[in-house]
Every structure is written in structure tokens, then in C-alpha cells.
N, C-alpha and C positions, 0 to 999 in steps of 0.2 A: 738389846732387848727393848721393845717398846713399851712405855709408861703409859700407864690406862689413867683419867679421872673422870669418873661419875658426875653430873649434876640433873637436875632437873624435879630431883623428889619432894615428896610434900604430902601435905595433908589435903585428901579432897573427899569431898561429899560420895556417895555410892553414885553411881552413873555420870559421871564426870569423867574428865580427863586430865594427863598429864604427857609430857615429852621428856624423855629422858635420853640425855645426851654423854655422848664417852669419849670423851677426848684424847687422844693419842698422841705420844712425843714424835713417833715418826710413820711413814707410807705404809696404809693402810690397804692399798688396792690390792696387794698381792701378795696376802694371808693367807695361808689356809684356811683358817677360820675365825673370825668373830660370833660372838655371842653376848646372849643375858642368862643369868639366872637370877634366881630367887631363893634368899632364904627367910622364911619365919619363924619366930621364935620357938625353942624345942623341935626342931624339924631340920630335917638337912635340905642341902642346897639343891635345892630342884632347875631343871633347865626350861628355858622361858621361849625363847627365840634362835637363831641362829643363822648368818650369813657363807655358805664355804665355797672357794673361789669357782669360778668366777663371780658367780654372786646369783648363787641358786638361793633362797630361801625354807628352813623347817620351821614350824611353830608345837606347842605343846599342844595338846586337843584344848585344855585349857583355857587358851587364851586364843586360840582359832577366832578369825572373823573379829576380833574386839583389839586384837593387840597387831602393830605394822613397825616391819624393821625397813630401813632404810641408811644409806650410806653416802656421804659428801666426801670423795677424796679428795677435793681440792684441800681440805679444813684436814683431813684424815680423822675426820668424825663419825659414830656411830649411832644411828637414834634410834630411840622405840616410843615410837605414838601409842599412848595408851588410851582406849574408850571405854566405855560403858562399864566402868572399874566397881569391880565386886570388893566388900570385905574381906571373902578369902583372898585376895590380891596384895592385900598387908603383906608385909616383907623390906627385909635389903636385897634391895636388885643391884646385883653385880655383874659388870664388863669382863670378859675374858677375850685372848687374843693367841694365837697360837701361828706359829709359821718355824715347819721342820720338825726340828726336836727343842725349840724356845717355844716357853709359854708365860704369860701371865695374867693375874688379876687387878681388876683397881679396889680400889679402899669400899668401894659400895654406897649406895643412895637410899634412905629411908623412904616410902612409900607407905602409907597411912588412907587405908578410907573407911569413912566412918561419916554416919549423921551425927 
């Protein structure tokens, strides 16, 4: 089963950006699926992005046009460029990885924007 770790979150300004990256213990190209979500606090986990093989692309209408996934399998890495980040964008944005009937999450990345 493959280990997910989150980095890249942080505290930014409203209209700003961030990268958030998910590193993976092993080969990532031929997943079913990768993804983000989001959770806020009192709020369940909502779905952000998502990659499923080959490597079609959905996004949430949400974050349409402002948020971009992308994928480095040399690294077996998963990123989400994030733009023009709104306050309701607050959340633990979490990595999930799924291939067959194996699935898992990572620990999650704090993501903060605020003036």
C-alpha cells in the first residue's frame, strides 16, 4: 500500500498562492486514482481535485480555473497549484490514492488565508 505525505500548506494572504505537494512511498503512474480534498473545520471532507488513470483531470466547480493538479512520476509526486485563494479555501487539504480495492490517505496540510 502506498504512503501519502502532504507538504506545502501555510498561511497566505486572500489572492495569493500556494503548491501543495504529496509525496508517495511508491509508483504513482498507474493508480486509479489520485486526489485532494478539503476539510474545514465542523464541515466534512469535501473533494477538491482529482487525477484517474490515465490521467484525465476533474475539479470541484469551486475551485474550477484558480486550482491546477498535476503529476511528476519520476518523484511519484502529486501537486495542486493553488491561485487566487479565497478564505473559504481554509481547510486540511488531504492526499488520497486508491489502486483496485487499496486505498489510502495522508496525515493532511493546514491551508490558512486570511488578511
Amino acid at each position: 500500500q502506498v504512503q501519502l505525505v502532504e507538504s506545502g500548506g501555510g498561511l497566505v494572504q486572500p489572492g495569493g498562492s500556494l503548491l501543495l505537494s504529496c509525496a508517495a512511498s511508491g509508483t504513482i503512474f498507474n493508480a486509479d486514482l489520485m486526489a485532494w480534498y478539503r476539510q474545514a473545520p465542523g464541515k466534512q471532507r469535501d473533494f477538491v481535485a482529482m487525477m484517474s488513470y490515465p490521467g484525465f483531470t476533474t475539479y470541484a466547480e469551486s475551485v474550477k480555473g484558480r486550482f491546477t493538479l498535476s503529476r511528476d512520476n519520476a518523484i511519484n509526486t502529486l501537486f495542486l497549484q493553488m491561485n487566487s485563494l479565497k478564505p473559504e479555501d481554509t481547510a486540511v487539504y488531504y492526499c488520497y490514492w486508491k489502486k483496485n480495492a487499496n486505498e489510502n490517505w495522508g496525515q493532511g496540510t493546514q491551508v490558512t488565508v486570511s488578511s
